[in-house]
N, C-alpha and C positions, 0 to 999 in steps of 0.2 A: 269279773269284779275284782278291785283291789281290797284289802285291810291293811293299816296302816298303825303301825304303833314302833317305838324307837328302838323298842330291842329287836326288831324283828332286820332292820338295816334298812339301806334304799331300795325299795319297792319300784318294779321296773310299772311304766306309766303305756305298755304296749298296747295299744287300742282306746286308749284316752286321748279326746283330741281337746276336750274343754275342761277345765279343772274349776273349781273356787273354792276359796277361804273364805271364810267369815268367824268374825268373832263377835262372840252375845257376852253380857255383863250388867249387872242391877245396881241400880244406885242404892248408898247403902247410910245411915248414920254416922258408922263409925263408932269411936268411942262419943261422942257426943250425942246427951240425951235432950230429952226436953224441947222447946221450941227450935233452938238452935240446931239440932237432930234432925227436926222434922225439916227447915227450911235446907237443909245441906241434903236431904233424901230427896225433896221438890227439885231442886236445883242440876240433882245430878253429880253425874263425875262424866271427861272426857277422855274416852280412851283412844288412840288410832291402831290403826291395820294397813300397814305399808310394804309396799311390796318395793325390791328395789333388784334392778335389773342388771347386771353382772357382766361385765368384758375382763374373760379373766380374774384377775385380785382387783379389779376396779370398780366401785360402782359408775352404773353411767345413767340410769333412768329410774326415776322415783313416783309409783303410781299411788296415791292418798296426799293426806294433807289438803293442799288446794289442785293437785293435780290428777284427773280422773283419768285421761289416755295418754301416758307419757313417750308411747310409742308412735299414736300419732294414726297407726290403722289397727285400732281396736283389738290388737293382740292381747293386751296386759290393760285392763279396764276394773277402775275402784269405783263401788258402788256413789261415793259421796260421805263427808262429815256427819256422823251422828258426835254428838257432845251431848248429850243425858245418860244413854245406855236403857232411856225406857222403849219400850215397846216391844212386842213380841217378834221370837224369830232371831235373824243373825240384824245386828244392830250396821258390821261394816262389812262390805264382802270386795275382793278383790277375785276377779276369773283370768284365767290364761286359758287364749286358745292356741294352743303350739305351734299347729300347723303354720302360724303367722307373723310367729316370733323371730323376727330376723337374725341371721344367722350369725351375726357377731356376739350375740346375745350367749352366753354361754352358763347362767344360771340364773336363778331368781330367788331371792331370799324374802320370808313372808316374815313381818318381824309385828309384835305385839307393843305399844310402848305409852305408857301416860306421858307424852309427849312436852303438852303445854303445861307452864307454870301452875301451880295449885293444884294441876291434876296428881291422882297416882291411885296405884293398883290397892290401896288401903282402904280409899274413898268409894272401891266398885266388891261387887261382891259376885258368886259365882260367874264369875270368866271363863269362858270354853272357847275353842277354836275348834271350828268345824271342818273337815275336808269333806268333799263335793267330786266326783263323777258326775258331771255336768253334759257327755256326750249323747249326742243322737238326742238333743232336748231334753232329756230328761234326767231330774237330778240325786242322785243318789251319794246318802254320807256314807265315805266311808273310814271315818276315824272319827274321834271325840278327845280331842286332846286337854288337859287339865291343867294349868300352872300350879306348882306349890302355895300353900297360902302361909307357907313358915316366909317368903323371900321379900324384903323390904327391897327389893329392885325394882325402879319402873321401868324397865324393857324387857321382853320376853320373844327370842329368837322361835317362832314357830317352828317352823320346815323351810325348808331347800330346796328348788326342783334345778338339778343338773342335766346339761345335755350330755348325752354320752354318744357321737357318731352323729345318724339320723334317730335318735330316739330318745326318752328322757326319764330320768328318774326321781324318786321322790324319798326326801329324807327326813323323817321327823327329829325336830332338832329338841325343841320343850327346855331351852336352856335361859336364865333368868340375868339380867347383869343391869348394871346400872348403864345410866345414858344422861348428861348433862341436858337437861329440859330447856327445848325450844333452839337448840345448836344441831342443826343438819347434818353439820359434817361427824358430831359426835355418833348420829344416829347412824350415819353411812360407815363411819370405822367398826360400829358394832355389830351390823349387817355382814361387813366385808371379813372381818373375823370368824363368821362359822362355815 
């Protein structure tokens, strides 16, 4: 079994063959009370959970958004679009199964990000990212990562998984930074930067 937290560095991923993220979040009022509160807590906030696939300093494959298998054989697979953040459990999950992750592939950046217009991390409330020991079926967390709730940034750079040789490592990165909403290539320079 792995534990995973940022001070501790990259955590070797040796006998991990399936991994997953997931991040959970509550819709929230905000500053606004009243009917208006209430209709903005029904409505939700949409957060994403996007994993992006790494050759080198390049990004080259983007699993979320509208895209679930950007590999194409099921290595890197996103659960699907939540835009409320109600219901229980991890609201987005992104898995990697290594073994199948092709070899030009040289890391994967799991990035947090109120993405679309109107959304942002002010509108959601308890945010966590979960990591996942996902092998031999069965799934075990093991990290609970938290974003600060002092940071007006909507993107939140999770973790890292780097290949190192034949084998891979994992980094928790938990670093916040702005991202121009609904601009891809903003989201990939932000990604390609940690």
């Amino acid at each position: 079994m792995i534990t995973l937290t940022k001070e501790d560095g990259p955590a070797d991923l040796d006998g991990v063959t399936h991994l997953s993220i997931g991040v959970s979040w509550d819709p929230t009022v905000g500053s606004s009370g009243g009917l208006l509160g209430k209709l903005r807590q029904k409505a939700g906030t949409d957060l994403d959970l996007i994993a992006i696939a790494m050759q080198g300093a390049d990004p080259v494959r983007l699993a979320g958004l509208d895209s679930l298998d950007p590999l194409g054989n099921g290595s890197l697979v996103h659960s699907g679009d939540n835009q409320t953040g109600r219901g229980d459990g991890d609201d987005e999950t992104v898995t990697v199964e290594f073994g199948r992750v092709p070899g030009n592939i040289t890391a994967i950046v799991f990035v947090a990000a109120a993405y679309k217009k109107s959304s942002s991390f002010q509108k959601a409330r308890n945010i966590s990212f979960k990591v996942y020991d996902a092998t031999g079926g069965t799934t075990q967390q093991v990290a609970d990562i938290w974003p600060s709730l002092l940071s007006n940034d909507n993107g939140c750079a999770v973790a890292k998984a780097i290949r190192v040789g034949g084998s891979w490592k994992l980094q928790v990165i938990n670093e916040t930074g702005k991202i121009k909403q609904g601009d891809e290539q903003a989201l990939m320079r932000f990604a390609a930067s940690k």
